[in-house]
Structure formats: C-alpha cells, structure tokens
PDB file of N, H, CA, C and O in Angstrom:
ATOM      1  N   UNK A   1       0.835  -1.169   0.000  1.00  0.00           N
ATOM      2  CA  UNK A   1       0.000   0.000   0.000  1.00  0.00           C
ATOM      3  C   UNK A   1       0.892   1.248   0.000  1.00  0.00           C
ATOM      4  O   UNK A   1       2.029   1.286   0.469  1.00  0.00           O
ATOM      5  N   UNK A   2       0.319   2.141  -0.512  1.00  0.00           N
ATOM      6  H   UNK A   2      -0.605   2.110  -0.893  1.00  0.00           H
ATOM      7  CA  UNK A   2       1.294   3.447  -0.841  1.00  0.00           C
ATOM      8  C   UNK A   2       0.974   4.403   0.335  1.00  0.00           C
ATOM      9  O   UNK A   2       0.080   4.361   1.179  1.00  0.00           O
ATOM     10  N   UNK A   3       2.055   5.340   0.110  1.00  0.00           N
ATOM     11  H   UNK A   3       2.782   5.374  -0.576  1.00  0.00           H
ATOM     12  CA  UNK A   3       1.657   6.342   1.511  1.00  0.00           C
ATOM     13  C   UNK A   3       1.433   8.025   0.730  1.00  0.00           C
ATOM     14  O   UNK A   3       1.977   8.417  -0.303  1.00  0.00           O
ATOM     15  N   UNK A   4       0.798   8.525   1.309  1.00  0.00           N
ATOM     16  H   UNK A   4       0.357   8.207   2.148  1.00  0.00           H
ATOM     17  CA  UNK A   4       0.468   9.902   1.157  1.00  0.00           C
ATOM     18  C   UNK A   4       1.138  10.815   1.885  1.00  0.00           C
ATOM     19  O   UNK A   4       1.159  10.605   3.098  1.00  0.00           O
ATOM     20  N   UNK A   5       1.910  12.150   1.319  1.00  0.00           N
ATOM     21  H   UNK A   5       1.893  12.321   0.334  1.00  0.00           H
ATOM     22  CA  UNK A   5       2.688  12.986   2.171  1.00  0.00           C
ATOM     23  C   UNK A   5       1.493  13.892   2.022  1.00  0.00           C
ATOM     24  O   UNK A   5       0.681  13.916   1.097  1.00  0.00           O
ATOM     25  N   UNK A   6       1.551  14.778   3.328  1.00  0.00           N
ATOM     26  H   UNK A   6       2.211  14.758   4.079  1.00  0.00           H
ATOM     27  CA  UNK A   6       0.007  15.514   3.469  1.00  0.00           C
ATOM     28  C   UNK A   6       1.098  17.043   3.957  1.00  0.00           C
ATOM     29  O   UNK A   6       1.847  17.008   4.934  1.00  0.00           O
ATOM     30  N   UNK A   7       0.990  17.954   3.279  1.00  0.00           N
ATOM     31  H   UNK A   7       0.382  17.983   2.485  1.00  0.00           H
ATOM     32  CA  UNK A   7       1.945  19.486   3.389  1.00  0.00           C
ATOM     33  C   UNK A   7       0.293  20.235   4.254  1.00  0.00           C
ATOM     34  O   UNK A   7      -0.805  20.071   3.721  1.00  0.00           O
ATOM     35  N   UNK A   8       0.410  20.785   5.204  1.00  0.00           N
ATOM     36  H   UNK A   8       1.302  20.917   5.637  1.00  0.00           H
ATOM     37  CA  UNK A   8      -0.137  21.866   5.329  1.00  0.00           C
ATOM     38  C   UNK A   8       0.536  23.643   5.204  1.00  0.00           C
ATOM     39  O   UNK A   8       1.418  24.283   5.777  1.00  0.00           O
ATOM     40  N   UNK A   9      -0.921  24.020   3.633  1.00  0.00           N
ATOM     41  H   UNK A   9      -1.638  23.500   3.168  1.00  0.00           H
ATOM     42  CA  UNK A   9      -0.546  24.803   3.812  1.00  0.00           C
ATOM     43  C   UNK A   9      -0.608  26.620   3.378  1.00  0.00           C
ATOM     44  O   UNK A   9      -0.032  27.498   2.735  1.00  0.00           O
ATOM     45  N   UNK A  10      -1.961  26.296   4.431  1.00  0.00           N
ATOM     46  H   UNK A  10      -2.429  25.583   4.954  1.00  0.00           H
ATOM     47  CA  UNK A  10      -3.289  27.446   4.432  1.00  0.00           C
ATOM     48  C   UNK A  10      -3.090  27.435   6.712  1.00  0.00           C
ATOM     49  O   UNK A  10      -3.139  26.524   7.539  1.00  0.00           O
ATOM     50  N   UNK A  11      -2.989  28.160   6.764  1.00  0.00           N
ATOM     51  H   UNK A  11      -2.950  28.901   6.093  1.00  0.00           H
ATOM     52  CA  UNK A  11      -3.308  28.597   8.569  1.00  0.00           C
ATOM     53  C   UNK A  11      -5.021  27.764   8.861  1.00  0.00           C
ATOM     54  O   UNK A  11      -5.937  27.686   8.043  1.00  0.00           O
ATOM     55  N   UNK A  12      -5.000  27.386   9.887  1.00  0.00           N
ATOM     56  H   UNK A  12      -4.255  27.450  10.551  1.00  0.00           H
ATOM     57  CA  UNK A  12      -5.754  27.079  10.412  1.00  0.00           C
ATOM     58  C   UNK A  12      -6.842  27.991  11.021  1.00  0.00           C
ATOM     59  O   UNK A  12      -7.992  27.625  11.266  1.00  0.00           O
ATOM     60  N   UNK A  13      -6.236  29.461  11.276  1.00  0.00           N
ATOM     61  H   UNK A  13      -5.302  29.758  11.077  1.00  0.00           H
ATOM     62  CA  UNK A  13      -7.035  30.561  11.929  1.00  0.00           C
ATOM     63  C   UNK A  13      -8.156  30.979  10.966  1.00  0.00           C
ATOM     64  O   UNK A  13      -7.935  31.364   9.818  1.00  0.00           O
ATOM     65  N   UNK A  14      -9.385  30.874  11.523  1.00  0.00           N
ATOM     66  H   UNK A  14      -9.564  30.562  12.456  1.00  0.00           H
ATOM     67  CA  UNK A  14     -10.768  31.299  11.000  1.00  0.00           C
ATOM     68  C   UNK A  14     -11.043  30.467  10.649  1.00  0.00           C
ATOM     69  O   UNK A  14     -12.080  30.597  10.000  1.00  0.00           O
ATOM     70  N   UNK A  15     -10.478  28.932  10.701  1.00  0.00           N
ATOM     71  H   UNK A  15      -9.635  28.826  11.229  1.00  0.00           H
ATOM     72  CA  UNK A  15     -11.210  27.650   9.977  1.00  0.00           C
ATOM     73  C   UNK A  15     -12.440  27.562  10.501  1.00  0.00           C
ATOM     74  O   UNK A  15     -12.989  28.437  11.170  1.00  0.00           O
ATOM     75  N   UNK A  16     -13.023  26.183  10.111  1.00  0.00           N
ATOM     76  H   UNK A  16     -12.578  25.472   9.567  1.00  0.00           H
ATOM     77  CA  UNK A  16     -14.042  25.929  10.868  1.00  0.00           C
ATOM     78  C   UNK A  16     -13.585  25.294  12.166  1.00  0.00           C
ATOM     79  O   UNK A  16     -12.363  25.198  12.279  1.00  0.00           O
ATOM     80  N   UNK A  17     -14.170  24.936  12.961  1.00  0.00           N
ATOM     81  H   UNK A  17     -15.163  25.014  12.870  1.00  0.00           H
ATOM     82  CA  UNK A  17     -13.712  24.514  14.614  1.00  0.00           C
ATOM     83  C   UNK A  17     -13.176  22.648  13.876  1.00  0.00           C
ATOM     84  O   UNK A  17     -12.039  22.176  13.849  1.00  0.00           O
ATOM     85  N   UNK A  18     -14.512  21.990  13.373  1.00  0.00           N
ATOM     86  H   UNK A  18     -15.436  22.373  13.395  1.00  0.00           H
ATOM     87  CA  UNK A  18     -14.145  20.962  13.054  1.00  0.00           C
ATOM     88  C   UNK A  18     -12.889  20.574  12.313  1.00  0.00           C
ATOM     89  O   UNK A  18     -12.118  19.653  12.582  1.00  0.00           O
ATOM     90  N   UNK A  19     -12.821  21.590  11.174  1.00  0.00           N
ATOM     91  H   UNK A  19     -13.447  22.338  10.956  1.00  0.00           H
ATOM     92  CA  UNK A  19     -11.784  21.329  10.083  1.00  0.00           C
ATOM     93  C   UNK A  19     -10.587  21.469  10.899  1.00  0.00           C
ATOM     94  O   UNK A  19      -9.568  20.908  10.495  1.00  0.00           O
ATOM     95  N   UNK A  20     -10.539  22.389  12.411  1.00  0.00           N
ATOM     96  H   UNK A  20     -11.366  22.844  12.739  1.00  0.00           H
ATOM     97  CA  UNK A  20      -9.252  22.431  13.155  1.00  0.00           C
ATOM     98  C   UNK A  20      -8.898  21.233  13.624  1.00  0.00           C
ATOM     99  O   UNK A  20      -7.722  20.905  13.778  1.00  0.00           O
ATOM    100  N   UNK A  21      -9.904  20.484  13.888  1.00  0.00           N
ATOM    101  H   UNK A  21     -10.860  20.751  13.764  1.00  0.00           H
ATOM    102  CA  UNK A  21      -9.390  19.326  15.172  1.00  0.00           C
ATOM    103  C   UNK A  21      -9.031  18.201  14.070  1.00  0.00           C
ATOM    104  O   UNK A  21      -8.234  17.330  14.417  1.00  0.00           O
ATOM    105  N   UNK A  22      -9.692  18.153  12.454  1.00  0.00           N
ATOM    106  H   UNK A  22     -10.339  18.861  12.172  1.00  0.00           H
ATOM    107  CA  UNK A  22      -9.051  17.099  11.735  1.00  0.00           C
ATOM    108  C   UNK A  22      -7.314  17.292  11.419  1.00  0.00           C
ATOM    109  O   UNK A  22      -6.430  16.483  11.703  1.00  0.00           O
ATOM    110  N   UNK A  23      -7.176  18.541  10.789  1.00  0.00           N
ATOM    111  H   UNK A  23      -7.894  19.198  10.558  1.00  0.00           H
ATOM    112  CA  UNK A  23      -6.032  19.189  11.038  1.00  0.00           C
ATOM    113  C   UNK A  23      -5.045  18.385  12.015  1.00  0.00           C
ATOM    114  O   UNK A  23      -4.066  17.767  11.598  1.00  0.00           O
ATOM    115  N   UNK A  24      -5.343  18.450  13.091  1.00  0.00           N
ATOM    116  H   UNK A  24      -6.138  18.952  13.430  1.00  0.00           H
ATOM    117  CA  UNK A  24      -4.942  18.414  14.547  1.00  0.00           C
ATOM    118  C   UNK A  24      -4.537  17.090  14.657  1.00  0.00           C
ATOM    119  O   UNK A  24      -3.494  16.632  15.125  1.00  0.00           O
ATOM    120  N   UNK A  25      -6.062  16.210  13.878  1.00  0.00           N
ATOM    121  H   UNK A  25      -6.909  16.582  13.498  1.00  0.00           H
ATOM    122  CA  UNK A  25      -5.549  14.778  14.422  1.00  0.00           C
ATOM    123  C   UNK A  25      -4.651  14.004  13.284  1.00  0.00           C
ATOM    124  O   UNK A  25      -4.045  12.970  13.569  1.00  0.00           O
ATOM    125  N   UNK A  26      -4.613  14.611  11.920  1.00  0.00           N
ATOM    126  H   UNK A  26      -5.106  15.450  11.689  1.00  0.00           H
ATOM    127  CA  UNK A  26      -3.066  14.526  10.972  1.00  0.00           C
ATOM    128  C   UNK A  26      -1.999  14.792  11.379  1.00  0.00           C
ATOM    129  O   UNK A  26      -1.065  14.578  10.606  1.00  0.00           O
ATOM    130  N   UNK A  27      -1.756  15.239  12.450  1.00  0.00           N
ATOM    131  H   UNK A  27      -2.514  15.412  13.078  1.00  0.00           H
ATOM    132  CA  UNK A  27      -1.002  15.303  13.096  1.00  0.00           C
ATOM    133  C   UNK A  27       0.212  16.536  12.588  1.00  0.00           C
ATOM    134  O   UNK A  27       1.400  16.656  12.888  1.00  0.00           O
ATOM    135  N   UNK A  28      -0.544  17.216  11.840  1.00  0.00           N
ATOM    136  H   UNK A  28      -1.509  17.118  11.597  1.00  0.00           H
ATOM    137  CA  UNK A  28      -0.341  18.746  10.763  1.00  0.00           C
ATOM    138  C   UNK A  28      -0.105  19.883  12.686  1.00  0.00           C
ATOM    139  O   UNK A  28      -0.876  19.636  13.614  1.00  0.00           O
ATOM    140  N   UNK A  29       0.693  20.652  12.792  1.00  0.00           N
ATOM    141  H   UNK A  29       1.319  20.853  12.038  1.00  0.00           H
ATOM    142  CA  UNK A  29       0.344  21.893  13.557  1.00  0.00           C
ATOM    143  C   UNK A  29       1.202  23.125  13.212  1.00  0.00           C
ATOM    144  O   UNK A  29       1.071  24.132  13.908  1.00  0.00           O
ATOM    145  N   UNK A  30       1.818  23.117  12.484  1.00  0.00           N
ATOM    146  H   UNK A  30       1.925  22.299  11.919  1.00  0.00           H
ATOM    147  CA  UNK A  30       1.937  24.920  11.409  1.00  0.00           C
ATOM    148  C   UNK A  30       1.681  24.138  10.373  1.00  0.00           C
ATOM    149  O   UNK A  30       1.462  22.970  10.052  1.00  0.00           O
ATOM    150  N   UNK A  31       1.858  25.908   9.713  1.00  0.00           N
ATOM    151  H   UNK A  31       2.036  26.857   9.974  1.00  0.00           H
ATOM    152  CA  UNK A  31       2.120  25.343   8.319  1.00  0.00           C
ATOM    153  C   UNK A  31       3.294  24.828   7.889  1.00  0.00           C
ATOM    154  O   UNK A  31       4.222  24.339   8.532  1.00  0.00           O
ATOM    155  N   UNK A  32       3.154  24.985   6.780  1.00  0.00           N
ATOM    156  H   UNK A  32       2.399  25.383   6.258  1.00  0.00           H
ATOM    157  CA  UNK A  32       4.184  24.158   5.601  1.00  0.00           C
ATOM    158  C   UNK A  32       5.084  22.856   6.694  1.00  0.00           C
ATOM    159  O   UNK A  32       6.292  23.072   6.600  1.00  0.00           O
ATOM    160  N   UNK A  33       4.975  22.404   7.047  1.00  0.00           N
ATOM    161  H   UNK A  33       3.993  22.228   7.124  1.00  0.00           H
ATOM    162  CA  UNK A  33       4.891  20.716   7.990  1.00  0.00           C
ATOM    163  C   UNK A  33       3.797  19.970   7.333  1.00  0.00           C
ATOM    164  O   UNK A  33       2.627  20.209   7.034  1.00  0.00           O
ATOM    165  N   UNK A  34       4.749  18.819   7.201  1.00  0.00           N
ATOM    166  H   UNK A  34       5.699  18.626   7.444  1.00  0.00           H
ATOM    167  CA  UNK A  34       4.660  17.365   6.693  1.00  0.00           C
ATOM    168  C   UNK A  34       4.383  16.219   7.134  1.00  0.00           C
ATOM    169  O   UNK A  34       5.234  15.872   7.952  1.00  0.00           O
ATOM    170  N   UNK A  35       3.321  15.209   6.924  1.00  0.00           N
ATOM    171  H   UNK A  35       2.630  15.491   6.259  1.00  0.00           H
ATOM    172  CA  UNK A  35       3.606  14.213   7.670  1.00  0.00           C
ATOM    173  C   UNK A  35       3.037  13.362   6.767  1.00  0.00           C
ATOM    174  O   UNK A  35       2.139  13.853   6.082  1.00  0.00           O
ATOM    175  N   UNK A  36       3.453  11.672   6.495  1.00  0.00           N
ATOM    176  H   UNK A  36       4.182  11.274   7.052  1.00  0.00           H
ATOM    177  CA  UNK A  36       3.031  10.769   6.204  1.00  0.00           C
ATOM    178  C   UNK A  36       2.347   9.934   6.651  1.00  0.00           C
ATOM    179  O   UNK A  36       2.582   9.431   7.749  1.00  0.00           O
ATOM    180  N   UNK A  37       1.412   9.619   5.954  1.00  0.00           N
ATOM    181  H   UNK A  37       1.221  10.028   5.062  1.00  0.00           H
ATOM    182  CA  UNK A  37       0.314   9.114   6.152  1.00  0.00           C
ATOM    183  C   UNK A  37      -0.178   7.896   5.356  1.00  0.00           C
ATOM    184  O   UNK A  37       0.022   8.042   4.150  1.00  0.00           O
ATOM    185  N   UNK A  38      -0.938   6.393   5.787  1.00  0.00           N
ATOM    186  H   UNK A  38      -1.100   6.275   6.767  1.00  0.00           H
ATOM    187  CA  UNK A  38      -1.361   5.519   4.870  1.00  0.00           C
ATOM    188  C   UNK A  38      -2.378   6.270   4.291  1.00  0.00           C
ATOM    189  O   UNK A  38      -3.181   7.109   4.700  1.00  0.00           O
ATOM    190  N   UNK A  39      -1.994   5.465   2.678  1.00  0.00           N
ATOM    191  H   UNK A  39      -1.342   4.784   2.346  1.00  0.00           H
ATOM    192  CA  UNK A  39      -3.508   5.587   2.081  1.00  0.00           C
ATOM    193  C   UNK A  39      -4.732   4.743   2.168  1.00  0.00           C
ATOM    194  O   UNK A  39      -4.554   3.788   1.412  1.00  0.00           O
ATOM    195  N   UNK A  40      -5.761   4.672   2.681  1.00  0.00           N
ATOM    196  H   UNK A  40      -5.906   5.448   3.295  1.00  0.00           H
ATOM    197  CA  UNK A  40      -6.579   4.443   3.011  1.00  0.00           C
ATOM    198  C   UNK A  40      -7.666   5.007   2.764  1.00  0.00           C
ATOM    199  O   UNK A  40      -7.622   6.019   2.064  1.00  0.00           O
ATOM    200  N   UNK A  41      -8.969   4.524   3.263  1.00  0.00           N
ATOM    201  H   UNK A  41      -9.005   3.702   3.831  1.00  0.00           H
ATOM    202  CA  UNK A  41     -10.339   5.341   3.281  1.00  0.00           C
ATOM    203  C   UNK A  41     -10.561   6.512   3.957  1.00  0.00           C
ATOM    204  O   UNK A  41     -11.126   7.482   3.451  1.00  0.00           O
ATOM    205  N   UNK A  42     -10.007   6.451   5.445  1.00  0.00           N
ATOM    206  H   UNK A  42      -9.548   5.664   5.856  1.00  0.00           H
ATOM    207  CA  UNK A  42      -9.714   7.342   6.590  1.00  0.00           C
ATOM    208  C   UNK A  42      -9.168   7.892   6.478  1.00  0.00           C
ATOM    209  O   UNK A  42      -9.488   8.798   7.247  1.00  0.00           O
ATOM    210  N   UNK A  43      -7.784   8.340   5.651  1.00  0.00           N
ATOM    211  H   UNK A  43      -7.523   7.604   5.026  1.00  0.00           H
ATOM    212  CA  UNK A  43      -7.407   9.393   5.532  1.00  0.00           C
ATOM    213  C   UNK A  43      -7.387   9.984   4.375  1.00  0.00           C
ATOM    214  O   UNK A  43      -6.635  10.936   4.167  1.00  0.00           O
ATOM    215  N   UNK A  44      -8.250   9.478   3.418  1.00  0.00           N
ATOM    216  H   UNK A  44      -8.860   8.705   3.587  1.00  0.00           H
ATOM    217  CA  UNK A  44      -8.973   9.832   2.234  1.00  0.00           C
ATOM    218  C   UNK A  44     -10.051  11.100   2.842  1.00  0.00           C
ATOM    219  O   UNK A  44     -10.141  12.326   2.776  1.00  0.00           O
ATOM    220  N   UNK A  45     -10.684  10.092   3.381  1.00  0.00           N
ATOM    221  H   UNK A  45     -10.610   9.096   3.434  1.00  0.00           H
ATOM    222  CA  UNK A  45     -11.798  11.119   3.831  1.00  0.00           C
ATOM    223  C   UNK A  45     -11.274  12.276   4.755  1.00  0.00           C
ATOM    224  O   UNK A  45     -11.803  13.369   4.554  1.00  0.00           O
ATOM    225  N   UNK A  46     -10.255  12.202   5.799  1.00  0.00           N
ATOM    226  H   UNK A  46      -9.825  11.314   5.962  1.00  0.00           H
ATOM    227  CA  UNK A  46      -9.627  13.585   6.037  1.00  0.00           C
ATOM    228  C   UNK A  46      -9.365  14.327   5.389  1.00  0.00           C
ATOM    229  O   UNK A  46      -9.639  15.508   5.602  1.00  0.00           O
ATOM    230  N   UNK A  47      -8.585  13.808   4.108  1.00  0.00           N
ATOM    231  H   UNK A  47      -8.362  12.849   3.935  1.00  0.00           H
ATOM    232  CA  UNK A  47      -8.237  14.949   3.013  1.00  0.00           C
ATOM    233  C   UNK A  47      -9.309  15.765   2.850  1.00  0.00           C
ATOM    234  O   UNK A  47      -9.329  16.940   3.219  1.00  0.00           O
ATOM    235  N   UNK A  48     -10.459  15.031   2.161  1.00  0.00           N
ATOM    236  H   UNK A  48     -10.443  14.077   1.862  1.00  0.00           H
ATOM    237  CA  UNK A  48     -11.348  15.332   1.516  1.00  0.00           C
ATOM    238  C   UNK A  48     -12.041  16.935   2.331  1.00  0.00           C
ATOM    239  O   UNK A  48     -12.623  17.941   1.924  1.00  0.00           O
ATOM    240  N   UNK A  49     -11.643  16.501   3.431  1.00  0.00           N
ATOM    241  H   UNK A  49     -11.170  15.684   3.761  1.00  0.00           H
ATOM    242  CA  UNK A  49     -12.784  17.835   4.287  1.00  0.00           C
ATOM    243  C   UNK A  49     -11.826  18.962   4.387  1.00  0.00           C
ATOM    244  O   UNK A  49     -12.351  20.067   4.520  1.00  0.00           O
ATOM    245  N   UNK A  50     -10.705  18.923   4.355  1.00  0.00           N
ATOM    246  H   UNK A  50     -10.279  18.025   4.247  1.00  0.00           H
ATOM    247  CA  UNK A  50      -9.852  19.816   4.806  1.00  0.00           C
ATOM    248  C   UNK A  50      -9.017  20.197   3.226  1.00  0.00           C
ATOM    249  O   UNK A  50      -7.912  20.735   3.313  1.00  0.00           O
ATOM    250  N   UNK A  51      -9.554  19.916   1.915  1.00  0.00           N
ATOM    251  H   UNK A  51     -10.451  19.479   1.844  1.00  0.00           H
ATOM    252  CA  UNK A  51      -8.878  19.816   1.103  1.00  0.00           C
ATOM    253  C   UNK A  51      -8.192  21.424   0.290  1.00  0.00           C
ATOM    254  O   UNK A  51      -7.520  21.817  -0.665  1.00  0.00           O
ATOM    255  N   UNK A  52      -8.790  21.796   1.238  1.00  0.00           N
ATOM    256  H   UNK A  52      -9.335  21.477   2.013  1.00  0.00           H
ATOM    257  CA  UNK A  52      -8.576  24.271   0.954  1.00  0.00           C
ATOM    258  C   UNK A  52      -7.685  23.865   2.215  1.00  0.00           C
ATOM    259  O   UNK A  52      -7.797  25.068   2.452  1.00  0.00           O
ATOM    260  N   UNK A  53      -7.061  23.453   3.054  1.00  0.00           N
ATOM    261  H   UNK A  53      -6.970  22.476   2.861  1.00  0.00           H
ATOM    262  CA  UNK A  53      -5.355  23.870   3.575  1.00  0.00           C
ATOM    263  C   UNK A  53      -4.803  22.962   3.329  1.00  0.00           C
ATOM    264  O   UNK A  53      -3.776  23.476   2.886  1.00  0.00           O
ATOM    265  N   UNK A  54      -4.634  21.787   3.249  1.00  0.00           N
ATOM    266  H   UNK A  54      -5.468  21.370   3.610  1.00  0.00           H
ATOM    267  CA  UNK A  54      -3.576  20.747   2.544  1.00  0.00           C
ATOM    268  C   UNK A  54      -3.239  20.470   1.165  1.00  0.00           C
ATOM    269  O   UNK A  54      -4.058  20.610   0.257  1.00  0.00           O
ATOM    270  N   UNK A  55      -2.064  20.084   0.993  1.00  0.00           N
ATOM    271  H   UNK A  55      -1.399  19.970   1.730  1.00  0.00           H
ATOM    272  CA  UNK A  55      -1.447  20.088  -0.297  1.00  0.00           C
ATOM    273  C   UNK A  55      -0.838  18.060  -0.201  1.00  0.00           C
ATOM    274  O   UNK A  55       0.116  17.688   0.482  1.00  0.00           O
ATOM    275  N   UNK A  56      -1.617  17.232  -0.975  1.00  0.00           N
ATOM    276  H   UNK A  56      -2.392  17.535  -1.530  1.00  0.00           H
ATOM    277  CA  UNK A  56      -1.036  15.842  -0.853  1.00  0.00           C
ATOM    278  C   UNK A  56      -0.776  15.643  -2.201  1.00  0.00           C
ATOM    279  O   UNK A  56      -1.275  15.955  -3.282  1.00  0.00           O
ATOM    280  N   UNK A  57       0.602  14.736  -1.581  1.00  0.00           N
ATOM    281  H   UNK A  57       1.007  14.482  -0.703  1.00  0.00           H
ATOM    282  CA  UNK A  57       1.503  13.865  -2.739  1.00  0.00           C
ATOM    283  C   UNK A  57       1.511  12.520  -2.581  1.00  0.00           C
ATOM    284  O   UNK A  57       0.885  11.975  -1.672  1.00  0.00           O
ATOM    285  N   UNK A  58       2.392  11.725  -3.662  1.00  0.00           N
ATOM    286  H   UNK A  58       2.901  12.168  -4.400  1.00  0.00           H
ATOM    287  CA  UNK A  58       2.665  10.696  -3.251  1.00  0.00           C
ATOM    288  C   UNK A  58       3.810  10.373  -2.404  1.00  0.00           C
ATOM    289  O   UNK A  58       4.762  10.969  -2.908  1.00  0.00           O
ATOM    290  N   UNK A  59       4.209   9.713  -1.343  1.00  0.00           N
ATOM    291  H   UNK A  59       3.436   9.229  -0.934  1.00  0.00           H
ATOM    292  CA  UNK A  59       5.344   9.417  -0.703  1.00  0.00           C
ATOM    293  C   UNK A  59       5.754   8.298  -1.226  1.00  0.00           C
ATOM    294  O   UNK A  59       6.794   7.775  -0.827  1.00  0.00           O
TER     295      UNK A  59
END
C-alpha cells in the first residue's frame, strides 16, 4: 500500500472549529509541515474535508 505525504498549507485561523481538530488529528500543527500518512479510506476522507489547507503527494 502506498503512503500519502500531506503538506499543510493554508493557517488554520478562522477555519471551521471541526476542520481544526481534523487538522490536529493529521497530526499537521503549522504550516508548511509534513507528515506521512497511509492511504486508506480514513485518511482519504480527512483529506477530503480539509482539502482548501492541505497540499497531498505521493510518498
């Protein structure tokens, strides 16, 4: 299975409350920070909601 590099990199300030805590639980906290991630359904669907501040690649 392949992995997804997930860049945040839009601020979190004025988000929505929710879109903060998904943020949060990617384990994203500034910007432009990186973290890898499986690809999966679950973090498909994180992308998906938060997809106006993250920037994903392939790892």
């Amino acid at each position: 299975m392949a992995d997804l590099k997930v860049t945040l990199v839009k601020s979190t300030i004025g988000a929505v409350p929710k879109h903060k805590k998904t943020v949060e639980a990617m384990g994203l906290k500034k910007t432009n920070k990186s973290v890898i991630m499986p690809d999966n359904a679950a973090t498909r669907g994180m992308i998906k909601q938060v997809q106006h501040l993250v920037k994903v690649e392939e790892a």
